[in-house]
VOMAR-870376 format. One record per residue (C-alpha): residue number from 1; residue in one letter; x, y, z. Coordinates in Angstrom, 2 decimals, m for minus. Layout:
% residues N
+-----+---------+---------+---------+---------+
: num : residuo :       X :       Y :       Z :
+-----+---------+---------+---------+---------+
: NUM :       A :       X :       Y :       Z :
...
+-----+---------+---------+---------+---------+
***
This chain:
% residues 275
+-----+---------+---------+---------+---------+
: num : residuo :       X :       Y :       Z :
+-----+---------+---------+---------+---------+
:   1 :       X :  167.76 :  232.88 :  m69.19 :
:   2 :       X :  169.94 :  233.28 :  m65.75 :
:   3 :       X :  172.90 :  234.68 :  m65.61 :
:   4 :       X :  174.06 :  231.50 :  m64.50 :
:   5 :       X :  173.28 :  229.56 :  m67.99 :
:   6 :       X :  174.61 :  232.72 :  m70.28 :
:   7 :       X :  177.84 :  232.18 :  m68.57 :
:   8 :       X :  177.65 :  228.31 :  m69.25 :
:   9 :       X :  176.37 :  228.72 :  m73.08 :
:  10 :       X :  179.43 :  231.43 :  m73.21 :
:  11 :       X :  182.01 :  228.36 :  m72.05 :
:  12 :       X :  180.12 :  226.03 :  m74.26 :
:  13 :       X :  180.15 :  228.79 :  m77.59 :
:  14 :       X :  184.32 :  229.51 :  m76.57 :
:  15 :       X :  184.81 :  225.72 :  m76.89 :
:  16 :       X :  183.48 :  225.28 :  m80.19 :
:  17 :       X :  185.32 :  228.18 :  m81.58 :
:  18 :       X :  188.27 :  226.55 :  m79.86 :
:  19 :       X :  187.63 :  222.95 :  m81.69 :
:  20 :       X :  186.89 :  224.55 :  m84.44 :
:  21 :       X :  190.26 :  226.44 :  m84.61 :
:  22 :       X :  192.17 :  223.50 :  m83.64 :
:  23 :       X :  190.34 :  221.66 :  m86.56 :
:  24 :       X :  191.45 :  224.11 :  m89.06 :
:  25 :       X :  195.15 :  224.06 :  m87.39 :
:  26 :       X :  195.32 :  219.98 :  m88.50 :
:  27 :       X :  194.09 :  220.43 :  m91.62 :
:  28 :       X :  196.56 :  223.06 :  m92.89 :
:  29 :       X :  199.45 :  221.20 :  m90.81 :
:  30 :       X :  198.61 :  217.87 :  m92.57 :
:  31 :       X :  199.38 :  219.87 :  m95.80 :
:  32 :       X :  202.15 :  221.30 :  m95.01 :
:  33 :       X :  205.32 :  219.87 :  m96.88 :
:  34 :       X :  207.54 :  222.21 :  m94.85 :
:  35 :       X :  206.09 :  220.41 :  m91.48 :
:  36 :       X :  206.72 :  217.16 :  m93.22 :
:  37 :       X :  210.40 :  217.95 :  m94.20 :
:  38 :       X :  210.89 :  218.91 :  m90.86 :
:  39 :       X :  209.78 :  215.78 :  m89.34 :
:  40 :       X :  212.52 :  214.01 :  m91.04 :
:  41 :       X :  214.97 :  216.15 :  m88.69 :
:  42 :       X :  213.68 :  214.68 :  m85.67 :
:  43 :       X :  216.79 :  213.03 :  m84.77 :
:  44 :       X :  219.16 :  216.00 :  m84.88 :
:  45 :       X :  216.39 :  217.87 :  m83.31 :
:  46 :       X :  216.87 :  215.14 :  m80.21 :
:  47 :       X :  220.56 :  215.23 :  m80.69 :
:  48 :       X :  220.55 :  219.14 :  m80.30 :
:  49 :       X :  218.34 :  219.21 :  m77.37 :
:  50 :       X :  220.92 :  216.49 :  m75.10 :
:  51 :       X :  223.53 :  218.70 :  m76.22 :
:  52 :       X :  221.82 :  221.79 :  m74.63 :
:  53 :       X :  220.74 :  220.03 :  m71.89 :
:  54 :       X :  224.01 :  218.77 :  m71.03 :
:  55 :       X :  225.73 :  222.40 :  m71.86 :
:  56 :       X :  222.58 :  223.75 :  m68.69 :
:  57 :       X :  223.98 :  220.72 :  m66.56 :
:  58 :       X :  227.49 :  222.41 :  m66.90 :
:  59 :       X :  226.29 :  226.08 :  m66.46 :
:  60 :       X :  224.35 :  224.68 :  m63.46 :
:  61 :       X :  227.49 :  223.13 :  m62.04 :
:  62 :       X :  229.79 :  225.80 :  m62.53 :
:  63 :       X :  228.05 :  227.67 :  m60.81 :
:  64 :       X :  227.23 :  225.65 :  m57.87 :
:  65 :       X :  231.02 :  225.50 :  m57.65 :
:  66 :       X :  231.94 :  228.95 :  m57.69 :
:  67 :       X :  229.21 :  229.65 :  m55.05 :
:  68 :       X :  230.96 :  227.01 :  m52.71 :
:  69 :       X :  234.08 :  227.93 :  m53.33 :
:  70 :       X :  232.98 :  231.40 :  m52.36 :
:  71 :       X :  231.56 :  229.87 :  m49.09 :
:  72 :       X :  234.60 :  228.54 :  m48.14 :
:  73 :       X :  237.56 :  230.74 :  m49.41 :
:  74 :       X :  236.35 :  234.10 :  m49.91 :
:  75 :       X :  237.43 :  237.00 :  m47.99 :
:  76 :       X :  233.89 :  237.29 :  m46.40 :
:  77 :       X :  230.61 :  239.33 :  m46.70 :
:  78 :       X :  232.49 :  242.47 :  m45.88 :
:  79 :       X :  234.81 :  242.01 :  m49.03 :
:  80 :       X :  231.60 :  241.36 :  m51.09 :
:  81 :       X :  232.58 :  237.52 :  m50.95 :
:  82 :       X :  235.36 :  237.58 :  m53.07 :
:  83 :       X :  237.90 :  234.99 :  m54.04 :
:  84 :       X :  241.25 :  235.46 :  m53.61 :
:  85 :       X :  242.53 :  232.15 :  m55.27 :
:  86 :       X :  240.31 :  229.73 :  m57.17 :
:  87 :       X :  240.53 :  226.35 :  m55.17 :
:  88 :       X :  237.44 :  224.23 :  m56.91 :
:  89 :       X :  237.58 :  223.44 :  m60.44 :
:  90 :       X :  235.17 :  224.79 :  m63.24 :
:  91 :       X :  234.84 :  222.84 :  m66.01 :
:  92 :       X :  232.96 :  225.24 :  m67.81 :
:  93 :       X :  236.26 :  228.15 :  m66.94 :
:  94 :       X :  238.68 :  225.32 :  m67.61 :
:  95 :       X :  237.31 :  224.78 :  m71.35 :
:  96 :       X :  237.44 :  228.54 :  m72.18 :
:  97 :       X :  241.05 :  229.38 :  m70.20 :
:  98 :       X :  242.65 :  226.30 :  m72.32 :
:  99 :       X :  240.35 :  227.59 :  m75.74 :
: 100 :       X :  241.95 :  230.92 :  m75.78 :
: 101 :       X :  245.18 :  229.13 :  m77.24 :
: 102 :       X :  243.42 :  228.57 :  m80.45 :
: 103 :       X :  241.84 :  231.94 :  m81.69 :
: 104 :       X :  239.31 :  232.47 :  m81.91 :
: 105 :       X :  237.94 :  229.39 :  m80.26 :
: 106 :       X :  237.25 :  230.84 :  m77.21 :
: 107 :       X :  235.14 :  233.98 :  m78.68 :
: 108 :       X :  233.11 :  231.16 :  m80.64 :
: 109 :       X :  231.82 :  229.59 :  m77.34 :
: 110 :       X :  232.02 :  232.37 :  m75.12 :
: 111 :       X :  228.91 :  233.55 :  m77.73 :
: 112 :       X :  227.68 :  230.54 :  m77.72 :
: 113 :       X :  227.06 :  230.62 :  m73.64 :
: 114 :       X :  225.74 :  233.86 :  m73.36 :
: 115 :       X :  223.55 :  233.10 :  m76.63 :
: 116 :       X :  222.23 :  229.68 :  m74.84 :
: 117 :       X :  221.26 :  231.84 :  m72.00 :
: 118 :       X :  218.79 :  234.52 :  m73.85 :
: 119 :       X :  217.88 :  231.47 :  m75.89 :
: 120 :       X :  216.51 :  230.02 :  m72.87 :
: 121 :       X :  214.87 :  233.27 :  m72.13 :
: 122 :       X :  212.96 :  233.83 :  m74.53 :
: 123 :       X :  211.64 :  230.49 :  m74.94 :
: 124 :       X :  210.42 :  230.76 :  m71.57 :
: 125 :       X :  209.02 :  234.18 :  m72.37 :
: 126 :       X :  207.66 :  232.82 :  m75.46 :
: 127 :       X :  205.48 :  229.64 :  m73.13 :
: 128 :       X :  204.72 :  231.89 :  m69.93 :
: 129 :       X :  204.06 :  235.03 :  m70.99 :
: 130 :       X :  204.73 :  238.11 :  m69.50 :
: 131 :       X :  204.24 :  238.33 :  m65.74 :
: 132 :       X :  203.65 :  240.86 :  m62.94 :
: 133 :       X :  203.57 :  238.81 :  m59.74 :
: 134 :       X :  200.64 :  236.61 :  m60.24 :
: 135 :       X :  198.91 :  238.14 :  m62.77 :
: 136 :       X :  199.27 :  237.52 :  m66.77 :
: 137 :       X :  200.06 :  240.83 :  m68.68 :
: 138 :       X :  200.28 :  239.95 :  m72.19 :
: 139 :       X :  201.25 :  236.63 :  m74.11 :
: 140 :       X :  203.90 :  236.30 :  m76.59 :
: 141 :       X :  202.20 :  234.67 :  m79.58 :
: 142 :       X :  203.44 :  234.58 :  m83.23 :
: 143 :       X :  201.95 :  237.83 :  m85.29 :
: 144 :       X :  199.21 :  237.82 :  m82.46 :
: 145 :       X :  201.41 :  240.16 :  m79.71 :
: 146 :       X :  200.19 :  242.97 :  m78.65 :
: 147 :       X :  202.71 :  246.28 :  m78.94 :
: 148 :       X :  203.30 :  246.89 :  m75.21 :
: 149 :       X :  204.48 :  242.98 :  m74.52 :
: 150 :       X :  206.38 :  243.24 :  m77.56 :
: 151 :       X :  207.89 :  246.83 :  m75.26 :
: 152 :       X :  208.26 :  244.11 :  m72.25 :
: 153 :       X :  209.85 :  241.23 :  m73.71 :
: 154 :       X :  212.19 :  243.98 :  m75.47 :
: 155 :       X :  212.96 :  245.56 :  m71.94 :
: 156 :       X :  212.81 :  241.62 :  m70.25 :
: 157 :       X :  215.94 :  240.92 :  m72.92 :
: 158 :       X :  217.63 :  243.89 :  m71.94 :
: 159 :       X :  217.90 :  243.30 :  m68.17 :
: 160 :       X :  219.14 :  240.07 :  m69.19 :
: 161 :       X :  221.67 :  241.13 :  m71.18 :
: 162 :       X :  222.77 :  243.42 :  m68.83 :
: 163 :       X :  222.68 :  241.07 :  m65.75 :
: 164 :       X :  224.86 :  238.63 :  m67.73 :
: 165 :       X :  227.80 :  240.69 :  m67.39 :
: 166 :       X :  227.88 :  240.17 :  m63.84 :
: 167 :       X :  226.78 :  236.11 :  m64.16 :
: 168 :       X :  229.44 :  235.36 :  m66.68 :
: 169 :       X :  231.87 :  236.82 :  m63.81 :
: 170 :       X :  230.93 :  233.76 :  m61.54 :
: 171 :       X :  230.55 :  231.10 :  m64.42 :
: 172 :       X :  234.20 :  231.65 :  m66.14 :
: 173 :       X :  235.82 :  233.75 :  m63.32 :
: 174 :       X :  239.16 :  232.92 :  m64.75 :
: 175 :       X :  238.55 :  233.50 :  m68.03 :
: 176 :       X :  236.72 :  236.64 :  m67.45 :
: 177 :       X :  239.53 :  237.85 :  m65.06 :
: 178 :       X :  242.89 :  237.12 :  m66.15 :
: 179 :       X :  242.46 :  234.37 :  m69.48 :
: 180 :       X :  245.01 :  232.01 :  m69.86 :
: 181 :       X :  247.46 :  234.70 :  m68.36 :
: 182 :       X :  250.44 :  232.99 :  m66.44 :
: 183 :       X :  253.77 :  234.03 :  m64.35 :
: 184 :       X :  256.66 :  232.69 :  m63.08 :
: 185 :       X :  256.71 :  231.63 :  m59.13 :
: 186 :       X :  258.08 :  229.56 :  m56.68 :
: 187 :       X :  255.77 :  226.63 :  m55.96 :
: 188 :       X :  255.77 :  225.10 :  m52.59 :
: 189 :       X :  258.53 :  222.96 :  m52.96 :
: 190 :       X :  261.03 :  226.16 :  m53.95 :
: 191 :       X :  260.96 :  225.27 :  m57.72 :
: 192 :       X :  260.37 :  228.37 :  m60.68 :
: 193 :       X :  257.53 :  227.31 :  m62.24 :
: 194 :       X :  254.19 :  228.79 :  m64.34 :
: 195 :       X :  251.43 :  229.37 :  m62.65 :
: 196 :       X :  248.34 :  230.74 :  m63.59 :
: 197 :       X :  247.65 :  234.70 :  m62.78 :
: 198 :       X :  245.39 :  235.45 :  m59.29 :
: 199 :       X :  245.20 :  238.14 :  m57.28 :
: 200 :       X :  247.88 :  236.95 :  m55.40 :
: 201 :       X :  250.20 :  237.09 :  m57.94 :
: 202 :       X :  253.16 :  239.77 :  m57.57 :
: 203 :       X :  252.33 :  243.09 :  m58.71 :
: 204 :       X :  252.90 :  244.09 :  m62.04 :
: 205 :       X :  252.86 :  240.59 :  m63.30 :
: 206 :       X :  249.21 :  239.67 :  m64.08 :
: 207 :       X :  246.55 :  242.13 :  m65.79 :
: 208 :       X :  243.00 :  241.95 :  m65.24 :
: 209 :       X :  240.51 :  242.67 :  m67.80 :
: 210 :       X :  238.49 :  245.87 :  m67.34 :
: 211 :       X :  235.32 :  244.21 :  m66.76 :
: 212 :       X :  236.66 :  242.30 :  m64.08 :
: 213 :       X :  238.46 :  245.27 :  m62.43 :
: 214 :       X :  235.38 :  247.63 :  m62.35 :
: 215 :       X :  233.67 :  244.58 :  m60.62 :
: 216 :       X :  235.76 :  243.87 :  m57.90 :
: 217 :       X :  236.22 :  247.65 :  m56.95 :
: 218 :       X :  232.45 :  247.97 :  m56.49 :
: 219 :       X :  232.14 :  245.30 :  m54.80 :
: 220 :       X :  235.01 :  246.41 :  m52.07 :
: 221 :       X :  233.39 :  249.77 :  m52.07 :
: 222 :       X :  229.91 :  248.89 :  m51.63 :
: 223 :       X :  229.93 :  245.21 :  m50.50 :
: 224 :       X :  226.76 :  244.63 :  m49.91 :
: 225 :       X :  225.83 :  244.75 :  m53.53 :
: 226 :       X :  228.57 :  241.87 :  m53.78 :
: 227 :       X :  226.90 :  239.82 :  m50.79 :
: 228 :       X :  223.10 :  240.41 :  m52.80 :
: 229 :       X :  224.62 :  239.21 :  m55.49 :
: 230 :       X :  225.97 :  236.39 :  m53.95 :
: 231 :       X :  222.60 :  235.50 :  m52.38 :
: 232 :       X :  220.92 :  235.92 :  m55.31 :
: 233 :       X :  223.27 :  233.63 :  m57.08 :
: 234 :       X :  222.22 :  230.55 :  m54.78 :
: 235 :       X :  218.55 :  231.99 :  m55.63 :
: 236 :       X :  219.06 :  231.79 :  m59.10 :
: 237 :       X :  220.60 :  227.90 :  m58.53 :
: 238 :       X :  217.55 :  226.70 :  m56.42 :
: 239 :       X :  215.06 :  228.30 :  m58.74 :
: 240 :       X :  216.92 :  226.86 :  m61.35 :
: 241 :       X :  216.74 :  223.29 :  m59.62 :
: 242 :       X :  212.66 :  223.69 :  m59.30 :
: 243 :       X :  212.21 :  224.39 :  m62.43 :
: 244 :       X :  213.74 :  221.58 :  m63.84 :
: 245 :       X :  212.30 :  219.10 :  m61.57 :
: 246 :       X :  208.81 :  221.08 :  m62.12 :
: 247 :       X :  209.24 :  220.69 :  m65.80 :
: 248 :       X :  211.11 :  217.15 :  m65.78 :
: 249 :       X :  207.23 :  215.96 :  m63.72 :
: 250 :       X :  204.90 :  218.31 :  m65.75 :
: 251 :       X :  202.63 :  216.19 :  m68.12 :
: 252 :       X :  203.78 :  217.61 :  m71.91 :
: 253 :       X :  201.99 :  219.51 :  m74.33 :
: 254 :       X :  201.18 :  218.54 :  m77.42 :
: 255 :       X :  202.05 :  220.93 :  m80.80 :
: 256 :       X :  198.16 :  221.37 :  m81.20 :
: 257 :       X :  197.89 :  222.55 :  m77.45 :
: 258 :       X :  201.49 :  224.93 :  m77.56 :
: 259 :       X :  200.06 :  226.74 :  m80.75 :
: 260 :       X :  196.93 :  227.73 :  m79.37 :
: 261 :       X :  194.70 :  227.70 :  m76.42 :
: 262 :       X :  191.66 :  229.52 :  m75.09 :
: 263 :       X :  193.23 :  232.46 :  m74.60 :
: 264 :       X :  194.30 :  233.16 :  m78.09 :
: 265 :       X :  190.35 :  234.40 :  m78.52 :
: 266 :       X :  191.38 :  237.02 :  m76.34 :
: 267 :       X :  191.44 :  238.83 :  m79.37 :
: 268 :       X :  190.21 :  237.54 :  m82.95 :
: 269 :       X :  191.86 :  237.91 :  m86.17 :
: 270 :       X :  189.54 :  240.20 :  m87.89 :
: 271 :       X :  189.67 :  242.29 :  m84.80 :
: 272 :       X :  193.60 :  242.56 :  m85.49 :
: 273 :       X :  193.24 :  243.20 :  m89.09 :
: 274 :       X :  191.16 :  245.86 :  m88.46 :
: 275 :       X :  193.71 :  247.43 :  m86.12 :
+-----+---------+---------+---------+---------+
***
């Protein structure tokens, strides 16, 4: 026999074991009363997933707003592009700065944002896989992962974590800044009135939250850090935009197909049970 035919009778053999497997995967699933209960939540499932769609439309919008606000009223790339006064409204910022009046409201979806986001990450960590350029290192597979992706989702989770104390800055910059802090000043028409805290407020008056202070200093010292991050901001919007489109066009996958798929033979069971 060639070479040629052993690696077609290998592709033929791998495609039984894969029919076979899916077979198996039916016949428990048809059995399963917990699968069946669960189909009866189908509707709240749907009702969950417009609400989460509709809370990404806002986090995608907020932050398309900041970023042009920053285009057109920061102090420049020099100061790291940052915003002296907030001229376009956030609706995601607005929610949280008028929340705060009812503790602890605001806490509740504050958590809730930065929850959605590594929600969102590891769902797409637990479809693609981890990644090194173009190359597949490990997938993330229910009781079937090996230990070192388990080590690089772990480390994945942390960098996202960590890189959310910076995004949250640009998606509730009042919020994260000053709250619902306000001061007494002369609007333009020369009447004492309260306005909400900025950096243009008089000194003394306004404080800003630690976070927010430790940001804005780096970001005068070393500016173009700020101005990356910037960038990388719009980055993050337009990849954001493909994706959605990408995934909006994609044909979808069945259950059967999302559960396994040729390259769960990778590595068999009895091969991990033996490990």
């Amino acid at each position: 026999m060639s070479s040629r035919d052993q690696t077609r009778l290998f592709e033929i053999e791998e495609e039984l074991r894969l029919v076979d497997r899916r077979e198996r995967f039916l016949d428990v699933a048809s059995g399963n009363v917990f699968l069946k209960c669960l189909s009866m939540l189908r509707p709240f499932e749907m009702a969950l997933g417009v609400a989460l769609c509709m809370l990404g439309f806002l986090v995608f919008l907020s932050l398309l707003l900041t970023n042009i606000d920053k285009a057109m009223n920061s102090l420049g790339m020099k100061m790291g592009y940052q915003l002296a006064t907030r001229k376009l409204p956030n609706p995601i910022d607005i929610v949280l700065v008028y929340a705060e009046v009812i503790f602890p409201m605001d806490y509740v979806l504050f958590f809730g944002i930065a929850l959605f986001f590594v929600l969102c990450v590891m769902s797409t960590l637990r479809r693609t896989g981890i990644w090194f350029l173009w190359i597949r290192m490990y997938r993330i597979r229910p009781k079937r992962t090996r230990p070192q992706g388990l080590l690089m989702m772990v480390m994945t989770l942390m960098l996202v974590i960590l890189a959310l104390n910076v995004l949250l800055y640009s998606l509730t910059p009042q919020y994260v800044t000053f709250g619902n802090q306000q001061y007494w000043g002369n609007s333009t028409n020369g009447v004492l009135t309260l306005m909400p805290c900025s950096t243009e407020a008089p000194l003394g008056e306004c404080i800003l939250s630690q976070n927010s202070l430790l940001l804005n200093r780096f970001c005068y010292k070393a500016w173009i850090f700020g101005a990356i991050y910037y960038w990388a901001s719009w980055a993050f919007l337009l990849v954001s935009l493909l994706g959605f489109c990408v995934s909006t066009l994609k044909k979808r996958s069945s259950m059967l197909e999302d559960s396994m798929n040729r390259d769960d033979f990778d590595e068999s069971d009895e091969e991990l049970l033996r490990i």
